[in-house]
C-alpha positions as CSV (number, residue, x, y, z in Angstrom):
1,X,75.1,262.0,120.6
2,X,78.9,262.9,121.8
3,X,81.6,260.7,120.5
4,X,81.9,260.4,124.5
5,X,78.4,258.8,124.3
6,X,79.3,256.3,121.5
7,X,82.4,254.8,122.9
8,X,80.4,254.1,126.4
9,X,77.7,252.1,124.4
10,X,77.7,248.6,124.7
11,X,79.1,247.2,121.2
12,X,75.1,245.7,121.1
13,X,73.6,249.0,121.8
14,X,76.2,250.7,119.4
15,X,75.2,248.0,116.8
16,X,71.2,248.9,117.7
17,X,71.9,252.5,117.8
18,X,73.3,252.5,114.2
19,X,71.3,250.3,112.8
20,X,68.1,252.3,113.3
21,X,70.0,255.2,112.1
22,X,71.0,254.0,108.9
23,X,66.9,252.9,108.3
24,X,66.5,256.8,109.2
25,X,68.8,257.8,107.2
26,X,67.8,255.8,104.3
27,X,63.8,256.4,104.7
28,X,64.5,260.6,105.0
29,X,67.0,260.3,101.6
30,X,64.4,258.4,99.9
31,X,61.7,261.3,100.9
32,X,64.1,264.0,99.6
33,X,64.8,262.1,96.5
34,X,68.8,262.1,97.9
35,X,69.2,258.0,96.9
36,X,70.8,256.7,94.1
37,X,70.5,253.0,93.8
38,X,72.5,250.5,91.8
39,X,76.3,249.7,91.6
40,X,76.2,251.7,87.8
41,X,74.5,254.4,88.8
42,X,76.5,254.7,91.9
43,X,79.7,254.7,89.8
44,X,78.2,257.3,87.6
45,X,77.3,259.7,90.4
46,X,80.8,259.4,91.8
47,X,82.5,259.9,88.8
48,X,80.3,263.3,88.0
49,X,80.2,264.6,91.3
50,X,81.7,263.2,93.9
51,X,81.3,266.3,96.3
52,X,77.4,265.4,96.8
53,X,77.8,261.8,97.6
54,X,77.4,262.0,101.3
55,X,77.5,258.3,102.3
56,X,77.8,255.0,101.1
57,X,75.8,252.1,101.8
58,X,77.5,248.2,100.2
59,X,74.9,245.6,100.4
60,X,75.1,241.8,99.8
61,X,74.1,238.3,101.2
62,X,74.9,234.7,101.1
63,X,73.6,234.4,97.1
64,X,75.8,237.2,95.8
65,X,79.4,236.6,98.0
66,X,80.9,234.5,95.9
67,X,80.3,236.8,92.8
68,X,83.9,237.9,91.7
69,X,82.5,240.5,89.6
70,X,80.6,242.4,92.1
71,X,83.3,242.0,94.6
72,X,85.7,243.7,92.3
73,X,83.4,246.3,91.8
74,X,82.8,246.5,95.5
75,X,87.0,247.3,96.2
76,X,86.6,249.9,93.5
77,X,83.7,251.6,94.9
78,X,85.3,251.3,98.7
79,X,88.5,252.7,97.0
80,X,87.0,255.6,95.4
81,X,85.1,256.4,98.6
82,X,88.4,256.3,101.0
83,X,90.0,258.7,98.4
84,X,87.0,261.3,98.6
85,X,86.4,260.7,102.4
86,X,83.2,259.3,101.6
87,X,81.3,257.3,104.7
88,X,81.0,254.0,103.5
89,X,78.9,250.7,105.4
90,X,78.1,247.3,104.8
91,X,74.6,245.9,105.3
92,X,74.6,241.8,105.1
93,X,70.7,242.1,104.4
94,X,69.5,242.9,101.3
95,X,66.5,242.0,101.3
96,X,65.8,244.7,104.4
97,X,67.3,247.2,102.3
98,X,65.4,246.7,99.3
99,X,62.2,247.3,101.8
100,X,63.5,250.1,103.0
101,X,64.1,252.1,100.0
102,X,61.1,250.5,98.4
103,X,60.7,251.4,94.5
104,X,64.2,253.0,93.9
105,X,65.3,249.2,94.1
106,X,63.2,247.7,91.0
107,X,65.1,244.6,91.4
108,X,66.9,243.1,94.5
109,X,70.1,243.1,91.9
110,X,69.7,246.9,91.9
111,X,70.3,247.2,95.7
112,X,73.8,246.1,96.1
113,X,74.9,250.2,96.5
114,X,73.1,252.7,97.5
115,X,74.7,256.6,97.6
116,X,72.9,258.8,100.1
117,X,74.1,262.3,98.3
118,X,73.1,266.0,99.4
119,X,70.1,267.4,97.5
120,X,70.9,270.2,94.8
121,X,69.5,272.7,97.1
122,X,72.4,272.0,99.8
123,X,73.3,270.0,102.3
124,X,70.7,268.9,104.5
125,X,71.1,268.6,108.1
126,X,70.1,264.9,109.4
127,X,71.4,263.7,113.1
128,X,70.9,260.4,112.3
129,X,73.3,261.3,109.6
130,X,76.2,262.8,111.8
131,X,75.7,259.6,113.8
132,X,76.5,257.3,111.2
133,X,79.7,259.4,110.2
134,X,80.8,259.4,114.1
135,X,80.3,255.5,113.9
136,X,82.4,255.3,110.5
137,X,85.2,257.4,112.2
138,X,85.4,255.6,115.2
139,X,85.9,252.3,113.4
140,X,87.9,253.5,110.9
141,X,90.0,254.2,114.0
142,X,89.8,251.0,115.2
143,X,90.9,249.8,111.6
144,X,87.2,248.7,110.4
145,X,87.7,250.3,106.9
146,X,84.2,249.1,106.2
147,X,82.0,248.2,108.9
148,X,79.0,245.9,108.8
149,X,76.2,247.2,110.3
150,X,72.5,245.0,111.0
151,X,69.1,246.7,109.5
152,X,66.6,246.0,112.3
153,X,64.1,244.1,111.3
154,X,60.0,244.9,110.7
């Protein structure tokens, strides 16, 4: 899909579009062991190699909004990720997420980032991928630093 393509969409169909992509994108990571799960381990794979994180993925929901402590790490996180020109997302469900990525997320707690990073052998090659990055840009040029994007449902 051209950037052409994108900006025609109605916003609902954009907000469709990339909301199936991201459940690709999540479900093809998970199968080539490319997630990390969990705002620590996150952090720990940014900090040791930030060149392999490929995209970003912030989740929370109503229970969890109001927790400064997660929020804080949240801006740090969102920071680090402008700085390295990281793709970064919010998802409002996290209960979707947790069934999407299935037993990396032991505990819903665990699921509040997920890192999408390239596997040792190289970068892999996902359109669903370069669709979520076009999406990112274009609302990044729109000023939507971080946009929220819906998880279709089962």
């Amino acid at each position: 899909m051209t950037l052409e393509e994108v900006l025609i969409q109605k916003p609902i169909e954009r907000a469709q579009c990339t909301g199936n992509a991201l459940e690709e994108v999540l479900v093809t990571a998970k199968e080539n062991d490319s997630l990390t799960v969990g705002v620590y381990e996150c952090a720990k794979i940014m900090n040791l190699d930030p060149d392999s994180v490929s995209f970003c993925v912030l989740a929370t929901d109503e229970e969890f909004e109001c927790d400064i402590a997660l929020q804080i790490h949240f801006t740090l996180i969102q920071s680090f990720c402008f700085d390295n020109d990281i793709s970064i997302v919010r998802v409002s469900d996290m209960q979707r997420l947790a069934e999407i990525i299935g037993d990396k997320a032991e505990q819903l707690e665990d699921a509040h980032c997920v890192l999408i990073t390239n596997p040792a052998e190289g970068s892999w090659e996902d359109p669903a991928l370069a669709k979520l990055h076009l999406f990112c840009e274009e609302s990044r040029s729109l000023n939507d630093w971080v946009p929220e994007i819906s998880l279709p449902g089962r």
